[in-house]
N, C-alpha and C positions, 0 to 999 in steps of 0.2 A: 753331906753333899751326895748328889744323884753321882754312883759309880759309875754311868756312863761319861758326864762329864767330867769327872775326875781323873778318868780316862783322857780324854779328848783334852783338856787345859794342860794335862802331863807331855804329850805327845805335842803340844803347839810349842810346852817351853825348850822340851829337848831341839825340835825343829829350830826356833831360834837362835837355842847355843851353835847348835853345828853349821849353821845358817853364818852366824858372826865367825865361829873358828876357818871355815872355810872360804868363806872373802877376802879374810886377812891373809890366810895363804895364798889365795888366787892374787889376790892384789900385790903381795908381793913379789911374786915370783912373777909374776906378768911385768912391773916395775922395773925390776932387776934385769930382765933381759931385755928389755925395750931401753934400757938405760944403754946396755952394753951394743947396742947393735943400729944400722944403719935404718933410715925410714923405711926402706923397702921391706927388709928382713921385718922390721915392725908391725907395719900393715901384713904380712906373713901370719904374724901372731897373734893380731886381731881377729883375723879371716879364721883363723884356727878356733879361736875363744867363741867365735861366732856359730860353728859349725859344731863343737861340741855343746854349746845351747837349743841348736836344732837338732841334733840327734835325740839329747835328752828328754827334750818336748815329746820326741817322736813315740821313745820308748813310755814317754809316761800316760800317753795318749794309748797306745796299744794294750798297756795295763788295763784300762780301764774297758777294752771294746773286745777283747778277747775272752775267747768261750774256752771255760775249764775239759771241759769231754775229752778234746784229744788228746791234753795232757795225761790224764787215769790212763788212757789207752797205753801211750807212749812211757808212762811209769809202770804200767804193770809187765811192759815185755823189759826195765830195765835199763831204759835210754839215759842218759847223760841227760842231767839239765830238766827233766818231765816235772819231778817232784819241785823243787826252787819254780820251777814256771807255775803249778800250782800255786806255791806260797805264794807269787809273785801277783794271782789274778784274786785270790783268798783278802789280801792283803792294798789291793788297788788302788784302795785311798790314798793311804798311807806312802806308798809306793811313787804313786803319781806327782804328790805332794813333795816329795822329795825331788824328782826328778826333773819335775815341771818349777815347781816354786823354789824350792833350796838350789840349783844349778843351774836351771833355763836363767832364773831372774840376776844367779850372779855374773851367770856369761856375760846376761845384758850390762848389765853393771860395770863390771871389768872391761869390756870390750868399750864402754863409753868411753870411760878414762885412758885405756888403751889406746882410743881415737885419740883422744887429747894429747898424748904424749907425742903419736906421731906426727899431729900437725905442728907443733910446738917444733919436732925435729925439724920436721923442712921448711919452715919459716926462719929459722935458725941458721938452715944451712945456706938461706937464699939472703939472709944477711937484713932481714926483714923485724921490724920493732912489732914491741907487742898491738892488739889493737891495730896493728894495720890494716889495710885494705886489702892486700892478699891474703893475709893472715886470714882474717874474718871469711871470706871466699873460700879458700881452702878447709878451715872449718865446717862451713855449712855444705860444701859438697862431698866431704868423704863420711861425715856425721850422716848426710843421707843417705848413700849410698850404704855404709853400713847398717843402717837402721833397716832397708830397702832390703837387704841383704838377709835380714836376721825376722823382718817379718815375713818375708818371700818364701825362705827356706820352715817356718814354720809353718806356713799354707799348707805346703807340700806336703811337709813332714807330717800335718796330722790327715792329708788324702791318706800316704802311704800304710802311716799307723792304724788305721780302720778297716782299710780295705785287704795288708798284709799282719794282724796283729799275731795271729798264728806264728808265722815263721818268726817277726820279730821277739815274741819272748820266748818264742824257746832257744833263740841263739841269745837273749840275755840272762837267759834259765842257765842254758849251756857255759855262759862266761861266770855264771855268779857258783858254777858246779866247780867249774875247776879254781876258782878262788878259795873255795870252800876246802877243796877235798884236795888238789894239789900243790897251793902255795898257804893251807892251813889259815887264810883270813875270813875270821868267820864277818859274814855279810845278815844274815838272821841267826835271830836266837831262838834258839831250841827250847819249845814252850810243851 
């Protein structure tokens, strides 16, 4: 088999393990507090799920449109974060793919169900049967709204990533430095 694609089918299946490991924990932990808490606090958590979907896009979008140069510059006088931001534009695909498809696509995921829970709350609490007619209404407008919400801010978030990729990796360079080198979790591996 072509070692390129051997490569690339290797990388698609790890993406899918972590892809599966990581839903099941968003999912539940997003379950579990939605479980424990009011619809308001809910929709809280949603909005949250939602915005760490659009960031991710953001940063995995900047990956891709950022220019290596001032990173060398920035690692040769010694800056926190220059090198990891190399890896990080070195690496884009892979990077992106993670960030965009393994986390954007579970936010959206989780944030669906998320919805669902919440409407299910206040349906519940207004004393409302399944299949109701408010029910159904309340569904389809906070289901838009969120949707509205999660394509709106990824608009945005890929103007922003393009036009600021620079600063955005190297403050993800700079967070993936002190991961690395202050709370010892290695984020790449040393090849």
């Amino acid at each position: 088999m072509n070692p390129q694609i051997k490569r690339s089918l290797k990388f698609s299946i790890t993406i899918a393990v972590i892809t599966f490991v990581l839903a099941a924990i968003f999912s539940v932990i997003s379950s579990s507090i939605l479980s424990r808490v009011v619809w308001l606090v809910g929709l809280f958590v949603v909005l949250i799920i939602v915005l760490i979907g659009v960031l991710f896009d953001m940063v995995g979008i900047a990956s891709t449109s950022a220019n290596e140069a001032p990173f060398h510059a920035m690692a040769a006088e010694k800056v926190p974060g220059a090198k990891e931001a190399v890896t990080i534009i070195r690496n884009a695909d892979k990077f992106a793919s993670f960030c965009n498809d393994v986390i954007g696509d579970i936010s959206g995921i989780v944030s669906g169900t998320a919805t669902a829970l919440v409407v299910l709350q206040i349906t519940n609490l207004l004393g409302e049967s399944d299949g109701s007619p408010l029910e159904i209404t309340l569904s389809v407008m906070i289901t838009s709204i969120v949707a509205a919400l999660t394509v709106g801010g990824k608009a945005i978030g890929k103007y922003v990533a393009i036009n600021s990729s620079t600063t955005i990796i190297h403050f993800t360079g700079k967070t993936i430095y002190i991961l690395e080198k202050k709370l010892k979790i290695t984020i790449f591996r040393k090849e």
